[in-house]
NUZA-167096 format. One record per atom (N, C-alpha, C, O): residue number from 0; x negated, y, z; atom name. Coordinates in pm, whole numbers, padded with zeros to 5 digits. Atoms other than C-alpha are relative to their C-alpha. Layout:
BEGIN
DOZA  seq       u       v       w  atom
DOZA  NUM       X       Y       Z    CA
...
! end
This chain:
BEGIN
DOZA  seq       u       v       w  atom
DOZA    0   00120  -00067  -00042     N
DOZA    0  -05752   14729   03961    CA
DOZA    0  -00120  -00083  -00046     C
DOZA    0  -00121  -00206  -00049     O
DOZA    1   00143   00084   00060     N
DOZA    1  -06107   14637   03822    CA
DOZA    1  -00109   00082   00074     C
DOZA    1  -00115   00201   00107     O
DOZA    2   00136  -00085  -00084     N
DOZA    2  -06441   14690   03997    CA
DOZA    2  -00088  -00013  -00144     C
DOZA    2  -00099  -00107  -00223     O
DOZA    3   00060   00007   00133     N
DOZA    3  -06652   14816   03721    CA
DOZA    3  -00137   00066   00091     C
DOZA    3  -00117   00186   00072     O
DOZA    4   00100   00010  -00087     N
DOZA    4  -06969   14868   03953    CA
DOZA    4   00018  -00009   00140     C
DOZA    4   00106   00040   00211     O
DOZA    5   00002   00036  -00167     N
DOZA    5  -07056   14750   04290    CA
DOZA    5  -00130  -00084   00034     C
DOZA    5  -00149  -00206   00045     O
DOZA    6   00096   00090   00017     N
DOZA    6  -07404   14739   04325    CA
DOZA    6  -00127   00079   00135     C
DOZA    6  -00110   00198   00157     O
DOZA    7   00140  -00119  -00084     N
DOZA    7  -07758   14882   04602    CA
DOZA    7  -00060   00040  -00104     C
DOZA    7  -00074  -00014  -00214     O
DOZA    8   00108  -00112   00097     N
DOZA    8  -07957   15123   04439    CA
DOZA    8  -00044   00099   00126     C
DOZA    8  -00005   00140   00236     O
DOZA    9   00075  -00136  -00100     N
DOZA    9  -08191   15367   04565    CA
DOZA    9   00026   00095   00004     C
DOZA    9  -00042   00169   00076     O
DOZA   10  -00103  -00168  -00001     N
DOZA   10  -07945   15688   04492    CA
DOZA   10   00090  -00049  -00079     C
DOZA   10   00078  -00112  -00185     O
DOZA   11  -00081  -00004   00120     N
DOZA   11  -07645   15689   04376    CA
DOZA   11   00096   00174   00057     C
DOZA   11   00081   00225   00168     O
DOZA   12  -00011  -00130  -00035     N
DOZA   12  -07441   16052   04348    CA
DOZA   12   00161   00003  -00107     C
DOZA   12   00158  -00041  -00222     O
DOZA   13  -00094   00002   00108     N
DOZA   13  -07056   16112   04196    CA
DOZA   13  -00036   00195  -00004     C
DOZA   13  -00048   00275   00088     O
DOZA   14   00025  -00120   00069     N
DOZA   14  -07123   16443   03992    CA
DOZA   14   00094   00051  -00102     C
DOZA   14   00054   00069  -00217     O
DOZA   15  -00126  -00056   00028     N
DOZA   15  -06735   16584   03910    CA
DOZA   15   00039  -00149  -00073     C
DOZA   15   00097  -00136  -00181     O
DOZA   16  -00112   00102   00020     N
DOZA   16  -06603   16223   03853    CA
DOZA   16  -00166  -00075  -00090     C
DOZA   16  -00127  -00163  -00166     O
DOZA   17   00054   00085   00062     N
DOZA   17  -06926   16073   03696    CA
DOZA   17  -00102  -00066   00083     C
DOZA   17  -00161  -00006   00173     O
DOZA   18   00112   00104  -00099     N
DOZA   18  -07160   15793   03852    CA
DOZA   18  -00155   00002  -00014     C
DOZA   18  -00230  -00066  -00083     O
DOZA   19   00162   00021   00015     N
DOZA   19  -07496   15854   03893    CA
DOZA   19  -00120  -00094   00092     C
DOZA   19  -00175  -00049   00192     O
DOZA   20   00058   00097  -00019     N
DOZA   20  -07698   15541   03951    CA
DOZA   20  -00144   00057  -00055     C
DOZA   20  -00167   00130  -00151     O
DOZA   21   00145  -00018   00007     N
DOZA   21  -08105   15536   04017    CA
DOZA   21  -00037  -00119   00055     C
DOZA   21  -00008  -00150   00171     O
DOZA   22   00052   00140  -00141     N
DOZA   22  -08272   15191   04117    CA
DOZA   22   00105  -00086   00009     C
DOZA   22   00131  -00116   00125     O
DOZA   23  -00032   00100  -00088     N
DOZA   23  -08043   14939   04105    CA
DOZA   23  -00059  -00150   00019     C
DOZA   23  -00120  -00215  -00066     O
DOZA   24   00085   00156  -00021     N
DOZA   24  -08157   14597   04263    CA
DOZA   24   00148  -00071   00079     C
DOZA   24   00263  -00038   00105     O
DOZA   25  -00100   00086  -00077     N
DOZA   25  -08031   14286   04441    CA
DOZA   25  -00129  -00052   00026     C
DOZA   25  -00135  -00172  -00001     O
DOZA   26   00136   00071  -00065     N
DOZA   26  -08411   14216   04579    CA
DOZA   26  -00117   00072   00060     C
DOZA   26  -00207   00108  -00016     O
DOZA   27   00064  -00020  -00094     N
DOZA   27  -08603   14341   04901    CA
DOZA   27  -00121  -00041  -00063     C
DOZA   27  -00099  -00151  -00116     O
DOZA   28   00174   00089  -00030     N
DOZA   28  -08984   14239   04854    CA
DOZA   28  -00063   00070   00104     C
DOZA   28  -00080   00192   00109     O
DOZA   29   00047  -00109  -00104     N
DOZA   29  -09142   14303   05176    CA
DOZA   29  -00171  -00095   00033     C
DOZA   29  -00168  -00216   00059     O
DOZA   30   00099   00129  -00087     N
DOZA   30  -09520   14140   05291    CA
DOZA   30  -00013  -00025   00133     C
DOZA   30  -00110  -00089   00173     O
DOZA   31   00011   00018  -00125     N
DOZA   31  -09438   14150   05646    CA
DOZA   31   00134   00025   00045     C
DOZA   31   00199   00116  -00005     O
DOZA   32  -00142  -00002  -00098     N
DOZA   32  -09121   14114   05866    CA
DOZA   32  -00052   00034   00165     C
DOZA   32  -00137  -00036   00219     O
DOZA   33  -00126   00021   00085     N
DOZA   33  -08987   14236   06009    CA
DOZA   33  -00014   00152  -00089     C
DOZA   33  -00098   00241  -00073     O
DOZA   34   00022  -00094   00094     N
DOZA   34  -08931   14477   05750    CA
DOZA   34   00103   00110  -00010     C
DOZA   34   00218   00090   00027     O
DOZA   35  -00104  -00124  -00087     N
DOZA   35  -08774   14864   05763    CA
DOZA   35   00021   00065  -00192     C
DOZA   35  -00068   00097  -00271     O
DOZA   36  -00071  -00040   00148     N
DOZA   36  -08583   14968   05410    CA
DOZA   36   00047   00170   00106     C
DOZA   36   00144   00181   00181     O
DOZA   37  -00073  -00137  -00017     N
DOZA   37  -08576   15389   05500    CA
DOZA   37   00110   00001  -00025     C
DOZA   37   00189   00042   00061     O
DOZA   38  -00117  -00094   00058     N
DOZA   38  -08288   15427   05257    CA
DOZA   38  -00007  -00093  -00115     C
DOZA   38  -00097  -00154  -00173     O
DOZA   39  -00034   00083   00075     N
DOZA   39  -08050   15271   05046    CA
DOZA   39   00142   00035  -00025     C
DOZA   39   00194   00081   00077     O
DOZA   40  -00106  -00015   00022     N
DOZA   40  -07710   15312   04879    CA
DOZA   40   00069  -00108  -00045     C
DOZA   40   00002  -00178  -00121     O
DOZA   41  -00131   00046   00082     N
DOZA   41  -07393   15119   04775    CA
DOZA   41   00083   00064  -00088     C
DOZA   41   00166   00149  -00055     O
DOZA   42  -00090  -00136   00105     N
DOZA   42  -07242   15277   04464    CA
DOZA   42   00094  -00133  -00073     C
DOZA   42   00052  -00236  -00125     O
DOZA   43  -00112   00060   00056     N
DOZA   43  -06872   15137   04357    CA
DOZA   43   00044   00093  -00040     C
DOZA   43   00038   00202   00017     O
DOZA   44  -00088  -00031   00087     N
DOZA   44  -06655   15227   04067    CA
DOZA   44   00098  -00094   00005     C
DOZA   44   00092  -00204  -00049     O
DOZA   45  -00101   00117   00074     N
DOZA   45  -06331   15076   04088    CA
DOZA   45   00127   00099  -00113     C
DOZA   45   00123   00222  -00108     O
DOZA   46  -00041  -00022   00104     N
DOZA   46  -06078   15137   03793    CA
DOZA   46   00158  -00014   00044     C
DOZA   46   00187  -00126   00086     O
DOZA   47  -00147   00031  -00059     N
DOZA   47  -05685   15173   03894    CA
DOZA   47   00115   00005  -00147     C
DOZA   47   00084   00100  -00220     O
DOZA   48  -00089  -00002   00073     N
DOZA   48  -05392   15122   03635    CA
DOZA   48   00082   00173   00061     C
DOZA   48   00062   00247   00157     O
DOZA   49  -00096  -00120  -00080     N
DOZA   49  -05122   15418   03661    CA
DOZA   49   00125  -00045   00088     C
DOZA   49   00182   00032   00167     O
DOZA   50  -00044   00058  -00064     N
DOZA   50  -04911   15158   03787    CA
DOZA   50  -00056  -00041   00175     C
DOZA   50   00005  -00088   00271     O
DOZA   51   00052   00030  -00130     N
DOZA   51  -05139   15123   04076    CA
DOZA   51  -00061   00135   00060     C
DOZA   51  -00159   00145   00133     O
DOZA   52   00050  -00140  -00094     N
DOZA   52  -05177   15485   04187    CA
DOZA   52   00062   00040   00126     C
DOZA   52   00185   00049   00114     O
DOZA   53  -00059  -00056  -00131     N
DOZA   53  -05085   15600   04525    CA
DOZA   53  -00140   00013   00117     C
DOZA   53  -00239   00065   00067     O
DOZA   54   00059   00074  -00098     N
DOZA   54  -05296   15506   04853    CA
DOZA   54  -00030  -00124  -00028     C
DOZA   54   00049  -00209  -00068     O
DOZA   55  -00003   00134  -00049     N
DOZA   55  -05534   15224   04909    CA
DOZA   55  -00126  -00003   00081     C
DOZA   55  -00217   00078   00096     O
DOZA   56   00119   00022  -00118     N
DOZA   56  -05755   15072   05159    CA
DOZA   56  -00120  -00044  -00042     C
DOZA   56  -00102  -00134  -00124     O
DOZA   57   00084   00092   00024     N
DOZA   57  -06092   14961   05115    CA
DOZA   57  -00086  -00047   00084     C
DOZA   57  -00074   00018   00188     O
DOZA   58   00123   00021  -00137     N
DOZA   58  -06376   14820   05345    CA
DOZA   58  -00089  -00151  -00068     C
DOZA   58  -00072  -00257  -00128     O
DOZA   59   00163   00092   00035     N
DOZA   59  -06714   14652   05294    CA
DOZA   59  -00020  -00068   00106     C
DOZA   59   00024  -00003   00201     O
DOZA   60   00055   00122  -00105     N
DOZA   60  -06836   14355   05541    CA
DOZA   60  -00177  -00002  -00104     C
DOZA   60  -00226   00055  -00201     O
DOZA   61   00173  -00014   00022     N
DOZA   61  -07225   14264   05516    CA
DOZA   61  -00035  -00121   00100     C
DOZA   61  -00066  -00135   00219     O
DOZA   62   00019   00169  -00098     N
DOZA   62  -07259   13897   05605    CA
DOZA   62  -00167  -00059  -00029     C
DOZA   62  -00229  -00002  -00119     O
DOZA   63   00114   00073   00075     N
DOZA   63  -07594   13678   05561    CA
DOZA   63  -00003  -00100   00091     C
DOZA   63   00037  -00109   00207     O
DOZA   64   00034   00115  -00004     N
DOZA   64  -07706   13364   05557    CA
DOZA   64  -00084  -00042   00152     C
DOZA   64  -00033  -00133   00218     O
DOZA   65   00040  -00041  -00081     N
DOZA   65  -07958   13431   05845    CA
DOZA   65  -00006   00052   00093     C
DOZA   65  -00069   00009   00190     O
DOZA   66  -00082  -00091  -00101     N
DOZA   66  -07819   13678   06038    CA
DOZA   66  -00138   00114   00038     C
DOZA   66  -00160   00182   00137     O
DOZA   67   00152  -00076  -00037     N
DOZA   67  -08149   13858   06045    CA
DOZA   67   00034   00179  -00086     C
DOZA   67  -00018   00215  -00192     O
DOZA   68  -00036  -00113   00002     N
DOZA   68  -07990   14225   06035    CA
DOZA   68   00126   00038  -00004     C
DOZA   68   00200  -00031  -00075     O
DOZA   69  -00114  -00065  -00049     N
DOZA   69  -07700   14425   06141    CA
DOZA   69   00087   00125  -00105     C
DOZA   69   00090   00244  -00075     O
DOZA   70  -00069  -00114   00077     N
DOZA   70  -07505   14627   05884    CA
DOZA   70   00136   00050   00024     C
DOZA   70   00222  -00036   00009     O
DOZA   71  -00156   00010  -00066     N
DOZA   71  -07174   14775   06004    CA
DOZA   71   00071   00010  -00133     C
DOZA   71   00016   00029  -00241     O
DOZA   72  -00072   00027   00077     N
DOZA   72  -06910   14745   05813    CA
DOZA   72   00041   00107  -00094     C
DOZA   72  -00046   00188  -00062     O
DOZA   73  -00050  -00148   00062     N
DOZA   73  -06751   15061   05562    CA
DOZA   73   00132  -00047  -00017     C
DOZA   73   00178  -00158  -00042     O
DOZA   74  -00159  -00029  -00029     N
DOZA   74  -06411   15156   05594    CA
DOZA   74   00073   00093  -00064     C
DOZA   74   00087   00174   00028     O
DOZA   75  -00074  -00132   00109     N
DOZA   75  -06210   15424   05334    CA
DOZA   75   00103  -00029  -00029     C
DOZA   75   00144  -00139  -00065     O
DOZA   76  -00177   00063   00125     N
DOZA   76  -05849   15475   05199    CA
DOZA   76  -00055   00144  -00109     C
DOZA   76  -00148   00222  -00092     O
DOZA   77   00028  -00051   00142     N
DOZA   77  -05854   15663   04863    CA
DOZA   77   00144   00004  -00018     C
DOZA   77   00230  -00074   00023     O
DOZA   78  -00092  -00018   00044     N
DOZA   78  -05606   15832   04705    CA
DOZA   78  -00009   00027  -00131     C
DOZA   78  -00092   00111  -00165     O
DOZA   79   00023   00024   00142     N
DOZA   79  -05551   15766   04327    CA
DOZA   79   00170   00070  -00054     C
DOZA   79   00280   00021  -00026     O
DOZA   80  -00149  -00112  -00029     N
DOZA   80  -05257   16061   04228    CA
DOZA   80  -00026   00061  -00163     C
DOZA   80   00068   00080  -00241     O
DOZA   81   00045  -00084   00092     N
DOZA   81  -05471   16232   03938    CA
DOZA   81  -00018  -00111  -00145     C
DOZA   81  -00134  -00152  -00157     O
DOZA   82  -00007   00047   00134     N
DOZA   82  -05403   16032   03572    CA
DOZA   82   00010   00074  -00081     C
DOZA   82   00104   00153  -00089     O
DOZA   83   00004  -00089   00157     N
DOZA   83  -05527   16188   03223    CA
DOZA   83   00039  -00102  -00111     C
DOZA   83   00056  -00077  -00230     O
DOZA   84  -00017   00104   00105     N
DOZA   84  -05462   15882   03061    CA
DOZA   84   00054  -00132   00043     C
DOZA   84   00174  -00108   00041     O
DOZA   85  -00062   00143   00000     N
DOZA   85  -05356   15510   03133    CA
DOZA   85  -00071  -00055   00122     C
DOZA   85  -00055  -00174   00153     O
DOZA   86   00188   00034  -00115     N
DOZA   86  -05658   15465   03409    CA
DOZA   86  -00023   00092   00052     C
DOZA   86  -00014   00206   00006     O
DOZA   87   00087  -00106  -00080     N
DOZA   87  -05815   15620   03685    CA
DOZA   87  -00090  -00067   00050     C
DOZA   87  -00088  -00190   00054     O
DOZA   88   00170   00035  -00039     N
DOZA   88  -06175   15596   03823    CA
DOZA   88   00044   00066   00113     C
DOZA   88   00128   00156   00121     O
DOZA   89   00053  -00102  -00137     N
DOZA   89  -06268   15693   04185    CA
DOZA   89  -00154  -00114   00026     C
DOZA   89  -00171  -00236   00025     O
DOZA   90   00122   00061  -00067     N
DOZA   90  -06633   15644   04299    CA
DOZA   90  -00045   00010   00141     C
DOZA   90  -00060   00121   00192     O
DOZA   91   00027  -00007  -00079     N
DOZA   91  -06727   15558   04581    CA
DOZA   91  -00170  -00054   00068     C
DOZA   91  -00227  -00162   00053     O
DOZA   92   00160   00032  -00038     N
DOZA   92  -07096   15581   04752    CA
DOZA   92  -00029  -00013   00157     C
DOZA   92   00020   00069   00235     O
DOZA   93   00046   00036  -00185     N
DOZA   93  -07238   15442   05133    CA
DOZA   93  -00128   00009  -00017     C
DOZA   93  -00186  -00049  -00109     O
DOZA   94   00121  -00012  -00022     N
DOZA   94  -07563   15559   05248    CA
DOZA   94  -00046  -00046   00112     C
DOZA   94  -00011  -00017   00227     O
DOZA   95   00024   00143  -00121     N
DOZA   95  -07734   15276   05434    CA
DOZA   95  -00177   00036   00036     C
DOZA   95  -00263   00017  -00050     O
DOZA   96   00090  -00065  -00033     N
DOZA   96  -08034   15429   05641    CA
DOZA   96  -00042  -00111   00132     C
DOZA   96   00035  -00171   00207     O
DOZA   97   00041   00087  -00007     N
DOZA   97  -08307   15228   05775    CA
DOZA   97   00036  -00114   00083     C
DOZA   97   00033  -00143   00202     O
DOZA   98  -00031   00172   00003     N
DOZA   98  -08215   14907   05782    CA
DOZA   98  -00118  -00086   00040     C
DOZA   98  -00224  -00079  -00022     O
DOZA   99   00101   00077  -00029     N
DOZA   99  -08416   14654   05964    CA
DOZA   99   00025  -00140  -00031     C
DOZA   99   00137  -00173   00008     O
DOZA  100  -00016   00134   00024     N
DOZA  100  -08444   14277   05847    CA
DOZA  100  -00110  -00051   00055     C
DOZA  100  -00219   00001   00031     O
DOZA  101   00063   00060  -00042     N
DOZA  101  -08605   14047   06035    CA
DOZA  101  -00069  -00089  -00041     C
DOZA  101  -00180  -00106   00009     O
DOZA  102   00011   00098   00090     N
DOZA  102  -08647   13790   05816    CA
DOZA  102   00004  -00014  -00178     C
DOZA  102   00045   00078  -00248     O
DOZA  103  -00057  -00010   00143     N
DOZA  103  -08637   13650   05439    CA
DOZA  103   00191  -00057   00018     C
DOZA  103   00241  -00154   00075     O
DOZA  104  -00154   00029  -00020     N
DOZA  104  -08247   13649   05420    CA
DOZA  104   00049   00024  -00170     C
DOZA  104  -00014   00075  -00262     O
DOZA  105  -00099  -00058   00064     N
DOZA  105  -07972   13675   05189    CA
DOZA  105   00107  -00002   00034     C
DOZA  105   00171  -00100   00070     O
DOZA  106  -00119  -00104  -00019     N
DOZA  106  -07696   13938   05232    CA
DOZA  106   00094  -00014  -00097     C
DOZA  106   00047  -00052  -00203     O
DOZA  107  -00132  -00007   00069     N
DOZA  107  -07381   13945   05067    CA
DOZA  107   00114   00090   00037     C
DOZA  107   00198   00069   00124     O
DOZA  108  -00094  -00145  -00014     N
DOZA  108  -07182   14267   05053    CA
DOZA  108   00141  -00039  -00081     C
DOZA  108   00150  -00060  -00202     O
DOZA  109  -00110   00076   00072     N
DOZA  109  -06834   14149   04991    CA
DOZA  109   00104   00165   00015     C
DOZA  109   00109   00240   00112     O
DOZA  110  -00120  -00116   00020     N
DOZA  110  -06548   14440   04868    CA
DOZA  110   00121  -00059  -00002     C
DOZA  110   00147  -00152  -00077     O
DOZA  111  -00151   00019  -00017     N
DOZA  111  -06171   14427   04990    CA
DOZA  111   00086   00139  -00051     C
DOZA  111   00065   00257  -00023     O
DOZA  112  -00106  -00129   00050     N
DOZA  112  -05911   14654   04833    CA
DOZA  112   00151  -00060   00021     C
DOZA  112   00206  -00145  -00049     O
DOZA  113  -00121  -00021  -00060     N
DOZA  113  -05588   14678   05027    CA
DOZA  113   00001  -00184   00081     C
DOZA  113   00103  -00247   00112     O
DOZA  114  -00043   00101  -00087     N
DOZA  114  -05667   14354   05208    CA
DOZA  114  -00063  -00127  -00067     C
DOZA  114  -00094  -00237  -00020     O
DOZA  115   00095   00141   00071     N
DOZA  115  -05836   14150   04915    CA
DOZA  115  -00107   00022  -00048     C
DOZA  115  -00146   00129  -00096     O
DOZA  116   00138   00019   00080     N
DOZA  116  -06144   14043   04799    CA
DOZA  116   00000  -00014  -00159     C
DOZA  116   00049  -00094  -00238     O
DOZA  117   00017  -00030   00122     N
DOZA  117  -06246   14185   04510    CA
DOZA  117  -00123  -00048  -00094     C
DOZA  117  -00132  -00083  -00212     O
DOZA  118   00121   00003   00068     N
DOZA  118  -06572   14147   04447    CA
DOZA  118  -00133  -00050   00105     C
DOZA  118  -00107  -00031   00224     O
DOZA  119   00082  -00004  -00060     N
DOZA  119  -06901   14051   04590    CA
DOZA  119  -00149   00011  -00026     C
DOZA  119  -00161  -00007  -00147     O
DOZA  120   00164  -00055   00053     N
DOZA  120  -07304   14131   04552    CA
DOZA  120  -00105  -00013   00109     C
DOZA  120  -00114   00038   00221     O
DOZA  121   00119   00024  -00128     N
DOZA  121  -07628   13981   04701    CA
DOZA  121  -00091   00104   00000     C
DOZA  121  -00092   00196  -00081     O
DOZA  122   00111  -00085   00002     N
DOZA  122  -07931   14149   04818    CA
DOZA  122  -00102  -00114   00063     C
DOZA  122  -00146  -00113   00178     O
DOZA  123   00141   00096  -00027     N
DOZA  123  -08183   13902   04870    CA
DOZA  123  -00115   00063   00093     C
DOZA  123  -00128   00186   00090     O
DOZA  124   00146  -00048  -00116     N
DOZA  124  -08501   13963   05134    CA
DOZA  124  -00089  -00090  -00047     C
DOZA  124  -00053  -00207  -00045     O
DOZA  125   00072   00074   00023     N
DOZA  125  -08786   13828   05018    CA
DOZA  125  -00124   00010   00050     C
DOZA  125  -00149   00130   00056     O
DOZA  126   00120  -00027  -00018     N
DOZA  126  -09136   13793   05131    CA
DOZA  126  -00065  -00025  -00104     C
DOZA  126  -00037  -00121  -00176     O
DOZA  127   00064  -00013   00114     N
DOZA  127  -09392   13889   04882    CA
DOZA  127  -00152  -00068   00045     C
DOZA  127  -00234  -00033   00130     O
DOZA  128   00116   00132  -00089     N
DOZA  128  -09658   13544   04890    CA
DOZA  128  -00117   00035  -00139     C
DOZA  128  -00225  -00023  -00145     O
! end
C-alpha cells in the first residue's frame, strides 16, 4: 500500500474515482488567537496492490505540540474488491468544520492503515507579526 496524497486543503471532492484538490496548505496564519478556521478538509489517496485487496481499517489521530485544540479522531474501513489493472486507488476525504486553536501550535495528522502508521502531515498555526 502507498499513500500517494495525504494532505489539508480548503476542498477536496472524489468525482467517479478522481481527486479533486483546491488549497492545499500545511500553514494557519491567523493575527489573533484564539483563532476559528470555518472549514477545512483532509484529502487521502492511498494506492493498494491486488495482492492487498479485501477489507482495511483506517483512522486519523490529530496530536500537537501545544495542545491548543481538539480534533477528534477519523475512523473508516474500506473495501478494495474492484481491480482494472495491477493497483487500486480509493480516496478518501474528512470535513473538519470550525476548528478552534488557541494558540500558535503545531498539529500533526498522523495516518494508520490496518493498525500502522503510514504516513504523517503538519499543519502549523501561526501568528501573523
Amino acid at each position: 500500500m502507498q499513500v500517494e496524497v495525504f494532505t489539508f486543503c480548503d476542498f477536496a471532492q472524489d468525482n467517479g474515482g478522481k481527486l479533486l484538490i483546491a488549497g492545499s496548505f500545511d500553514t494557519i496564519n491567523s493575527k489573533e488567537f484564539p483563532a476559528h478556521h470555518p472549514l477545512m478538509s483532509l484529502a487521502i489517496k492511498l494506492r493498494f496492490s491486488i495482492e492487498e485487496g479485501g477489507k482495511h481499517k483506517v483512522h486519523v489521530t490529530f496530536n500537537s505540540l501545544k495542545k491548543s485544540a481538539q480534533i477528534n479522531p477519523i475512523d473508516a474501513e474500506i473495501g478494495i474488491d474492484k481491480f482494472n489493472f495491477s493497483t487500486a486507488t480509493v480516496n478518501l476525504i474528512s470535513i473538519l468544520i470550525g476548528v478552534k486553536f488557541e494558540h500558535e501550535d503545531t498539529f500533526f495528522a498522523t495516518l494508520e492503515v490496518d493498525g500502522k502508521e503510514v504516513s504523517t502531515t503538519p499543519l502549523y498555526i501561526a501568528l501573523i507579526k
